[in-house]
Each structure stands twice: as C-alpha cells, then as structure tokens.
VEXRO-424727 format. One record per residue (C-alpha): residue number from 1; x, y, z. Coordinates in nm, 2 decimals. Layout:
<pts>
NUM_X_Y_Z
...
</pts>
This chain:
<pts>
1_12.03_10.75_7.89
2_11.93_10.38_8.02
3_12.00_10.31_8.36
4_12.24_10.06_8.40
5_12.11_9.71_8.58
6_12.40_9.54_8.78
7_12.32_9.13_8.88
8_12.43_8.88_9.08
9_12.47_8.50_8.99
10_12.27_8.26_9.11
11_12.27_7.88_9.05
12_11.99_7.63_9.01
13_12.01_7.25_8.89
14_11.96_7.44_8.55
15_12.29_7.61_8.54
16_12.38_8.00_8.62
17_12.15_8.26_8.59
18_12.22_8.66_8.64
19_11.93_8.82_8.83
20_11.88_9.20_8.84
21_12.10_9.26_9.21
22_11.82_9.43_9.34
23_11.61_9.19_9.32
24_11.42_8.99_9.59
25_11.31_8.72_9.39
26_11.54_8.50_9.25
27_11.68_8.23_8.97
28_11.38_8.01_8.98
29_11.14_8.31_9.00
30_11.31_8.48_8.67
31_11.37_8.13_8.49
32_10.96_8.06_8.55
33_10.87_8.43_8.42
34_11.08_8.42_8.09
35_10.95_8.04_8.06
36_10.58_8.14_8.12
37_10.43_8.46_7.98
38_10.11_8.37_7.90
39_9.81_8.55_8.10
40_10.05_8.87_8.14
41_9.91_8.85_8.50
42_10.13_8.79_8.80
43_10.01_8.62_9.09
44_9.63_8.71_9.24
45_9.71_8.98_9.56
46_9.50_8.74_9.78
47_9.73_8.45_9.67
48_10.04_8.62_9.76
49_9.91_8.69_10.14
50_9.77_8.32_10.14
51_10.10_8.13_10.03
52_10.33_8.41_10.26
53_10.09_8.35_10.54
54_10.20_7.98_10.52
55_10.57_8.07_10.51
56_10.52_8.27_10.82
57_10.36_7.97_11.00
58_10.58_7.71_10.89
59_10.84_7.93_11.04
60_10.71_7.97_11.35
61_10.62_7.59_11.35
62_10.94_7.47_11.29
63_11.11_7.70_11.59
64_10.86_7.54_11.79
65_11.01_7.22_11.70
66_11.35_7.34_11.70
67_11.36_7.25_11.33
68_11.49_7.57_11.20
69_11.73_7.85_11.44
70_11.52_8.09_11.60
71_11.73_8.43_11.46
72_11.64_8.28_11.13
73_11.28_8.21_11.22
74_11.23_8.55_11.29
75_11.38_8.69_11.02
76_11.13_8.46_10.81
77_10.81_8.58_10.98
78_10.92_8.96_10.98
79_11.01_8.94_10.60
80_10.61_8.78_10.59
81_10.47_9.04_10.76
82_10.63_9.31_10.55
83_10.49_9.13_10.23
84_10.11_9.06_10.40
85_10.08_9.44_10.51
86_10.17_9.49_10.07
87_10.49_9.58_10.05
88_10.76_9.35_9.81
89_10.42_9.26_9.56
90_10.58_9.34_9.24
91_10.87_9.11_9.30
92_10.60_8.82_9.27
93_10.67_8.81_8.92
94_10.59_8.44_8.80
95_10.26_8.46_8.60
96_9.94_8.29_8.71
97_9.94_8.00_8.43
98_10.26_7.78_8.45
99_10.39_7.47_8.43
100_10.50_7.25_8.73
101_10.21_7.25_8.92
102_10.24_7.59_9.09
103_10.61_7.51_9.13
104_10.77_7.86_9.00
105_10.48_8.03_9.27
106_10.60_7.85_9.56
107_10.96_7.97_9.50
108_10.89_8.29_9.43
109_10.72_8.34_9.76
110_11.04_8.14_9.88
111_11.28_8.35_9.73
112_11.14_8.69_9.82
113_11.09_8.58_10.18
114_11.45_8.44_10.17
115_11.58_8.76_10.06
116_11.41_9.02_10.25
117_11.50_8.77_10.60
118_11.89_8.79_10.42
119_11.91_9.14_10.41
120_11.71_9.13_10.82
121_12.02_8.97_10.91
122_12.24_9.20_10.76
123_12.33_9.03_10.47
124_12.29_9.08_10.09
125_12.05_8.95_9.86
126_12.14_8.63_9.70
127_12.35_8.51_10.02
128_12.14_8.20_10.05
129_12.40_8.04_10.32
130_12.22_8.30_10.53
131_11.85_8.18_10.47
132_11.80_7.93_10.20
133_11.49_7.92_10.01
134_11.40_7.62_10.04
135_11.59_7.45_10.35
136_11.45_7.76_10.55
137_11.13_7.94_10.44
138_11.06_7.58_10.25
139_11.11_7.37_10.55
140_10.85_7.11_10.59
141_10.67_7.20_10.30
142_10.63_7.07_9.91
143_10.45_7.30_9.62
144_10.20_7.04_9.64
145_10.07_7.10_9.95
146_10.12_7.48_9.98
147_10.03_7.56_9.67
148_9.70_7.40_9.70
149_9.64_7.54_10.05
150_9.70_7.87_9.94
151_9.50_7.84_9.67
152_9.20_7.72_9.88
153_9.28_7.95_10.14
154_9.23_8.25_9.89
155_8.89_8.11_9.72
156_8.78_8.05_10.08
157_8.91_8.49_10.13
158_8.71_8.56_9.79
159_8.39_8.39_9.88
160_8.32_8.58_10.19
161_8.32_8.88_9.99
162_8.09_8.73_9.72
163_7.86_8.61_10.06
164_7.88_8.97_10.16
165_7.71_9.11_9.75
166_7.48_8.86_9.77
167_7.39_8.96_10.04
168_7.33_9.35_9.97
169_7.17_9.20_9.64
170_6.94_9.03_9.82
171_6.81_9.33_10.07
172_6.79_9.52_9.75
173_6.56_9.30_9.59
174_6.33_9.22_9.86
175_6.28_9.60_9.95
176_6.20_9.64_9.56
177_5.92_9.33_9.60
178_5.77_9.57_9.87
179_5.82_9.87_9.68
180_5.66_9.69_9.34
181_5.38_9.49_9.49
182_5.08_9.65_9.34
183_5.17_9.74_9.04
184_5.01_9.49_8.82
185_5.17_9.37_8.46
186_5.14_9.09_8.21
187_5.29_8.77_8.28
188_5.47_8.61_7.99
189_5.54_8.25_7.89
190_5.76_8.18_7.65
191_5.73_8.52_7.55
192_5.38_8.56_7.49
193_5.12_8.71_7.73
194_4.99_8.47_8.02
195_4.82_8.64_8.28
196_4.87_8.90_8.54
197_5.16_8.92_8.83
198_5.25_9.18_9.03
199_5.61_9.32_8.94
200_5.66_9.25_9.32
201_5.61_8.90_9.29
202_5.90_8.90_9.04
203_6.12_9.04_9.23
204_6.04_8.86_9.51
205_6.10_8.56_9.28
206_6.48_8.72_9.21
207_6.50_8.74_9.56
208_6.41_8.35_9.68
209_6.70_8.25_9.38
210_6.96_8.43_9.54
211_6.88_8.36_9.89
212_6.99_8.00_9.74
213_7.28_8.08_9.63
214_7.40_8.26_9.95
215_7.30_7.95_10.11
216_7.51_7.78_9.87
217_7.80_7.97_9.93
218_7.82_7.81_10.31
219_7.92_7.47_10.11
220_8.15_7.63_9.90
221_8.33_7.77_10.18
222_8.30_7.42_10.36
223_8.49_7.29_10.04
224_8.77_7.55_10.04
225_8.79_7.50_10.44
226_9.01_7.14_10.40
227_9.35_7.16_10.32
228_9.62_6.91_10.26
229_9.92_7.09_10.45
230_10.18_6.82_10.60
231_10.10_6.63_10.31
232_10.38_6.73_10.15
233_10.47_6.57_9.79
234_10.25_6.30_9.77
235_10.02_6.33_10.08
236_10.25_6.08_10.32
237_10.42_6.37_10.48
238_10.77_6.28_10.34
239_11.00_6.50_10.51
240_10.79_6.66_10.76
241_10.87_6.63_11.14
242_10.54_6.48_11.27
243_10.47_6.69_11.52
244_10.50_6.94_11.25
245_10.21_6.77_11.06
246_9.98_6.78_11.35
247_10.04_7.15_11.44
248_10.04_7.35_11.11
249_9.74_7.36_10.99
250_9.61_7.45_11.36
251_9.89_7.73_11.31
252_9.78_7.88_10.99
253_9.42_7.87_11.07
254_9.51_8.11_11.40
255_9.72_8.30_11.15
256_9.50_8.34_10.87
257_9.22_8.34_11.05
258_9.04_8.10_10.87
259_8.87_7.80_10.97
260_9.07_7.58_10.83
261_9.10_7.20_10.86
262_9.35_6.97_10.82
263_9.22_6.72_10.54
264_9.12_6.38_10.65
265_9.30_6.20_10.40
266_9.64_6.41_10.30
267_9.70_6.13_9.99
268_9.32_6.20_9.83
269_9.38_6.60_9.94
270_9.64_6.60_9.76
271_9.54_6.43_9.41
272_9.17_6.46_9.39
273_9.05_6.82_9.32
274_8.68_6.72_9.29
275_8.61_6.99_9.57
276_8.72_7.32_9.30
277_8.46_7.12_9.06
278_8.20_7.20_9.33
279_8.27_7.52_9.40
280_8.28_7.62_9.06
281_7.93_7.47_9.01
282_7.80_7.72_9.26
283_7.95_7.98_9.12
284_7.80_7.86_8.77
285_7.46_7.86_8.89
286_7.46_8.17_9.08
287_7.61_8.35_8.77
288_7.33_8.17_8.53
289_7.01_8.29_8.82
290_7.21_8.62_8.79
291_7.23_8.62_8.40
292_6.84_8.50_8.37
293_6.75_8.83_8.61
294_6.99_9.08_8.39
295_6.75_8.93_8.08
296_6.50_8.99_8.25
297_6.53_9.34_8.34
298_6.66_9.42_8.00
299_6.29_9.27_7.81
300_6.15_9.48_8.10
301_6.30_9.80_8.06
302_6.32_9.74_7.65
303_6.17_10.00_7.41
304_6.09_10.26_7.60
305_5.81_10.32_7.34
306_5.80_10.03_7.16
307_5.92_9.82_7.32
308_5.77_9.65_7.70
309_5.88_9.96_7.91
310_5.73_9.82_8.20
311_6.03_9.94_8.41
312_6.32_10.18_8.41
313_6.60_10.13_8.46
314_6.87_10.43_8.59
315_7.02_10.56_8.28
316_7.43_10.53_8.34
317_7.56_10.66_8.02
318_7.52_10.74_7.65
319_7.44_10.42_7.44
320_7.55_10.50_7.10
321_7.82_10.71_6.90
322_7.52_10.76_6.62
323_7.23_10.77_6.77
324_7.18_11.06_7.04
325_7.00_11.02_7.35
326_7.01_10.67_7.30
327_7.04_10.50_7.66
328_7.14_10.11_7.67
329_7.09_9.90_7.99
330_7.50_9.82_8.03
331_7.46_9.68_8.38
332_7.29_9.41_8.30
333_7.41_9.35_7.97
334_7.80_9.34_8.16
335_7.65_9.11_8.43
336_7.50_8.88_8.15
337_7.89_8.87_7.98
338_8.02_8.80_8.34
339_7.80_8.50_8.32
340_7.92_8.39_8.04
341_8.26_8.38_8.11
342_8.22_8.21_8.46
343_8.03_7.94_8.27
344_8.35_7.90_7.98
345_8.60_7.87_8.33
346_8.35_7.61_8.53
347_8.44_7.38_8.23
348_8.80_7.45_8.24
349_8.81_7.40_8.56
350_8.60_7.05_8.52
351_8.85_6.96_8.25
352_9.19_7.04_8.47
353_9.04_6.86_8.76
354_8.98_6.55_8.51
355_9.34_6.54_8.41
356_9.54_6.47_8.69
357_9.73_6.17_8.70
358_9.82_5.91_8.98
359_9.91_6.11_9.30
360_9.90_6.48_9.20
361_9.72_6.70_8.92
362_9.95_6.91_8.77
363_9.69_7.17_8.65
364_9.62_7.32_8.95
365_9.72_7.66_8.85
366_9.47_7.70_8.54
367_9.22_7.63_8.81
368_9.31_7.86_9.03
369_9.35_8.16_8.74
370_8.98_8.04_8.65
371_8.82_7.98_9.02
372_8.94_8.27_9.16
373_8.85_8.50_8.85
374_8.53_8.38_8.84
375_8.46_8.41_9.20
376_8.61_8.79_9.16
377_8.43_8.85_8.89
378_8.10_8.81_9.01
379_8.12_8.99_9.28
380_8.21_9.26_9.12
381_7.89_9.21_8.88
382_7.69_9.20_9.17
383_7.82_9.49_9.33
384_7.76_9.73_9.04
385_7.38_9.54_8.98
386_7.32_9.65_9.34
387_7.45_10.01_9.29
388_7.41_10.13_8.98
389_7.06_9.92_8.88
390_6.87_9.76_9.15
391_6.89_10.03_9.39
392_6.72_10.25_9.12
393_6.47_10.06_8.90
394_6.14_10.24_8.85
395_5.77_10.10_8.79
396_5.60_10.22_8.45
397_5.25_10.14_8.62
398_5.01_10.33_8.36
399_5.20_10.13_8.12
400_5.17_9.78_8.31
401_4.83_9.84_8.33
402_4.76_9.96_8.00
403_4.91_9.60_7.86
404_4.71_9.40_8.13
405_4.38_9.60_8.07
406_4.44_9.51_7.67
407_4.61_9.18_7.65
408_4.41_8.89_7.54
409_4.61_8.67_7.82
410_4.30_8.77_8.09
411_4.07_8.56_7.89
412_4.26_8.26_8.11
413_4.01_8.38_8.38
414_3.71_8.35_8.17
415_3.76_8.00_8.11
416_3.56_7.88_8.40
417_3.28_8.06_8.29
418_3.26_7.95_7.91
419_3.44_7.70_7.90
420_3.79_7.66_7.69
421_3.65_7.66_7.38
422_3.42_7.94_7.37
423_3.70_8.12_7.55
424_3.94_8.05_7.27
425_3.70_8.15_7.03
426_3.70_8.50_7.20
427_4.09_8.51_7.24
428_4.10_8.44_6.85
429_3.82_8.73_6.76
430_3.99_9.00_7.00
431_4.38_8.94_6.83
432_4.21_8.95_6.49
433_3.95_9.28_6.56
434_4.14_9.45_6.85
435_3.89_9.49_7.01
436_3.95_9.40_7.43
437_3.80_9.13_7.56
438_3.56_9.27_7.82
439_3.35_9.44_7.52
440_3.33_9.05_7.32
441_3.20_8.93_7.65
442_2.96_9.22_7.66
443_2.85_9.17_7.32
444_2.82_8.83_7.34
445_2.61_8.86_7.66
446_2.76_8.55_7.77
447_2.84_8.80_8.09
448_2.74_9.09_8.32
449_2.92_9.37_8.40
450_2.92_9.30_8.77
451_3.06_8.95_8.66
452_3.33_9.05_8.48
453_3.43_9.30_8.77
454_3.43_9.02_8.97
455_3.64_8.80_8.74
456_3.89_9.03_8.58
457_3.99_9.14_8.88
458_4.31_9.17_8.79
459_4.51_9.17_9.15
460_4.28_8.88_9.23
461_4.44_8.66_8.97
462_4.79_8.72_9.08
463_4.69_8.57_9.43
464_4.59_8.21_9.55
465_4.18_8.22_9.60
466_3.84_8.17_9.45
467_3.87_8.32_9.08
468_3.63_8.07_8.93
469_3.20_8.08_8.94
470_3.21_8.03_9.31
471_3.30_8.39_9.26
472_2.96_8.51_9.09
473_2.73_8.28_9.22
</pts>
C-alpha cells in the first residue's frame, strides 16, 4: 500500500505550489527540480557546506550589525551547523545544471536553512513569518555573489586535495627513478629506437612534469582565493549595509577556513569569469602530462612477449571475457579516459565563460558541474595511479638489455668514429642481415674490441661526458 504524502502550500511570484509537508526545502526548490532534470545529480557535497557556510556568516554578520534579530540569527547558524556536519543533504534537491544563474541553488540552501531555523523556534515548516528565506538567511546577499563564492570556495576545497595526490604521485615516482636507475633500455623517438636511457631517467622525467603541476596548483588556488561577496547583484553592493560589505568576506574566511579575499573590483568579480578559464587550464595540462605517462607505461608494459615488456605493471584484474589469463593495464588506460574528459569540460568551461553578457554570466553553473568534476576526477585518477600502479611497477632488465644489446639505435655512438655515412651504411646492413652491430664493426675492422668497449658503453651514453674519440685515443 503507498504511503500517503500530505503538503503544505506555498506561494512564489509564480503562483501556489503544494510541497511534500515534510519537506525542508521549499516552492522554489521543487519548481527548479521539476524544471531542471538534466545531470540527475544534485548539488556537489562540497558545494552544499560552501554556500551553507555563507548563510551561517551572513547571519552572524548581520546580528553584528543589528540587521537581522538575534533569536533568529541563531536559529540560522544552528540550522547551518546541522547541514555542514551532513545532516538535511538530500533535501538539496535542485540539480547541478540549471537555469538562472545558480538561482534555484541559492534558494534551496535558503529554504532548507529557513526551515530547519522555523522548526528551532518552535514553529512548523513553511511558516516563513518565522524566518523568511530570503529577508533572513538571504539577507545581504544576491545568487550572484553567493553562488559564485561558493562555487570558488569549493574548487579552492577540491584543489587542496588534488595538491595532496600530486603530491604522493610525486614521492612515488621519484623513489621509482632511484629504484630504476640502472637498468638500461632503448630510447625511442617517434617510436623507433634512438639510443639508450636508463628507465630511471624516465621516471625521473614523470617526476620533474608533475612537480610543475603541483606548482601550478598554488595559482589555481590563488584564482579561487578572490571572491565577489558584498557585491551582490551587480557588483555595487545594492542592498548591503556597508559595514556588512567590509566584514563578510573577513567572516567567511575565519568560518571556512579559507584564505579568502574580498575581490578588488566586485563589478569585474562579478561578470568576468576569466579566473575558472585558468584554473581549468591547469587542470588540462596536468591531466594531458598525466595521460602522456599512462601511454607511456602502457607501450612499456605492452606484449609481455611480443610486445616491449620492458616493465610490469601489477596485474589488477582479468582482461577479457574470451581470452583467459589475459591481463590489461586498466589504470592507466582509466587515467588516460579521465584525461579526456577533463580536456572535453576545459572547453566548456572556455565556452560558458565567453558567453556572459553585460554585468553577469548566467552560465555559471555548467562551469561549476565541469570545474569541479574535473578537479574531482583527477584526483581520484591520481590516487588509484599511485596505489594500484606506480607503487608496484617492476623492471624487465634482461629484457631492456636484450633490446639495447640488439638494437641498431647504438650505432648513434659510432658516428664519431666513421663518420655518418659509413655509420648509416652499417645501420642499413645490420636491419637487413640481423646481424648486431658490434660484429659489422668487427668485420669491417674499422674497430677494436677494446674500442667498442669503450664506445658502446651503454650507461655511458645515457650520461653527459666524453663518448666521442677523445674516448679511445
């Protein structure tokens, strides 16, 4: 038997609207979630602490100024704490992509705060003569300068975490360069032998390109660290108590603790979103230095018989549904597809910015749903790189120096010695007989064995020094 729902009316500048009587959120909430279901994904966890964190300041800003009565104040900031510590989340019901420039978020946080504060007063849900939504828990604020601040605030939460797997990727790496630096392989060019490098050196390589990209992050952060609360509609403050201006974002940051800023300029805050364009670039290139390693490892790791199988990788599971013991290198290949899709939102997110019009852009919440997905996303890739591949990658070093000892690539060294000509004339004769280089020289006697010691010396080549005939006389 269905359980039966009683409502409540509530009224908008739409009309009247029943809402579920249990319900914390309210008419513009449940108008914005039967207007908008497109992602199926209600608002980001981070986003709801962010944009109830600023309630809960505002609040206590405004008592300070005597904006707001203080019994309703604190009713306000205890409803916020319940909803930071988690509780009241699935009442946030508005999806992440909406019209109205983040709009039906801002009441939703409004109304659920509202409500919980209501019923912390002893009254019921809906009973907005109590606390109102938006003369009380939206007092001194406009969408378009919360919403934005929440939304930087929260990028600003998820980067720290991406700072912290960059990190760890980092460590990993470098203690792999140690681990791997004399094992000697085949360097490639565009795919084809080149001449020997020590597997350390590559990953010392992967290492240096993320230790820019952590370094990278600081700016990102910097980016995310200006907000435009106070601003209010437009960025003039319109309806704001001054003093109110000049304290909240000192509040929030307190609060939150962030280190936040107030923006210098609340009108360009507030319409030009060139900073998410930045951010979003960093992210892009740290997801394309993370997608070249992934390739990387899988041409490494590919075979293992016939193909490279320089390295190995930890097996994490079966490969195929037809072909047994077949074992595919999935954490790369899911970091490379992370990549991917962080590159498809950085031009969404280049696009949104673009759009905006006069004094606010409207698309604001397609960033956001892109920016902070991205952001997420990657550090989830890195975490599970770090864990379940780094951490465990093995040398193959018969087989590295089986492909060194037999590539035609070492003849680069010879150069010096016969000159380019004669030493292309040997490259050609090895790839056509098979036979390794060393023996044409031999046969050729256009060298010693002592000589060629000397010269094909192949940890020698992968380090600055005297390789040429200074080294046999």
């Amino acid at each position: 038997m269905r359980e039966q729902i009683n409502y409540r009316i509530e009224k908008d500048s739409i009309g009247e609207k029943r809402v579920p009587e249990d319900a914390y959120y309210g008419v513009q909430s449940l108008r914005a979630s039967e207007n908008f279901p497109i992602s199926g994904t209600a608002m980001h966890s981070e986003m709801i602490v962010s944009i109830v964190e600023i309630k809960k300041t505002s609040a206590i800003t405004n008592c300070e100024l005597g904006l707001i009565d203080k019994k309703i104040a604190e009713a306000i900031v205890k409803a916020c704490d319940e909803v930071i510590s988690g509780k009241f989340r699935e009442q946030f019901i508005v999806d992440q992509i909406q019209g109205g420039a983040g709009t039906s978020i801002n009441m939703n946080a409004n109304e659920v705060v509202a409500n919980r504060a209501i019923e912390l007063l002893g009254g019921e849900k809906g009973d907005y003569s109590l606390v109102n939504p938006n003369d009380h828990v939206n007092c001194g604020q406009s969408t378009n300068d919360v919403f934005p601040t929440c939304g930087r605030m929260t990028v600003y939460k998820l980067l720290k975490k991406l700072e912290i797997q960059l990190k760890r990727l980092y460590e990993a790496l470098i203690k792999k360069s140690a681990e791997f630096d004399d094992v000697i392989k085949m360097g490639r060019t565009q795919l084809q032998d080149a001449v020997p490098i020590r597997l350390g050196q590559e990953f010392k390589a992967y290492s240096a390109a993320v230790e820019r990209d952590i370094s990278r992050m600081q700016r990102a952060k910097d980016e995310m660290r200006y907000v435009n609360l106070g601003g209010t509609a437009i960025g003039t403050g319109i309806n704001a108590d001054e003093q109110y201006i000049q304290r909240i974002v000192q509040n929030l940051a307190k609060i939150s603790g962030l280190n936040l800023m107030q923006a210098f300029d609340l009108v360009d805050a507030t319409q030009n979103l060139d900073g998410y364009v930045v951010v979003s670039g960093i992210i892009k290139s740290c997801s394309v230095n993370l997608s070249k390693m992934a390739n990387d490892l899988r041409l490494m790791s590919s075979g293992p018989r016939t193909g490279l199988g320089e390295i190995n990788l930890p097996p994490k599971q079966n490969g195929s549904s037809i072909m047994p013991g077949k074992i595919n290198p999935v954490i790369p290949e899911v970091v490379n597809q992370v990549a991917f899709n962080v590159i498809g939102n950085d031009l969404t997110i280049t696009m949104a910015a673009e759009a905006g019009q006069l004094e606010l852009n409207a698309f604001e919440p397609i960033i956001f749903y892109k920016l902070l997905q991205s952001v997420e996303t990657i550090t989830y890739a890195v975490e599970t790189l770090v864990d379940n591949c780094i951490e465990g990658i093995t040398a193959n070093r018969e087989r590295c120096k089986f492909l060194v000892e037999n590539s035609v690539g070492i003849i680069t060294a010879i150069c010096p010695h016969v000159g380019y000509m004669k030493a292309a004339e040997i490259a050609k004769t090895a790839l056509n007989t098979g036979k390794p280089i060393r023996t044409l020289i031999i046969e050729e006697g256009l060298l010693s064995e002592e000589q060629l010691d000397i010269i094909l010396n192949t940890e020698a080549m992968t380090k600055p020094g005297i390789t040429g005939k200074a080294a046999v006389g």
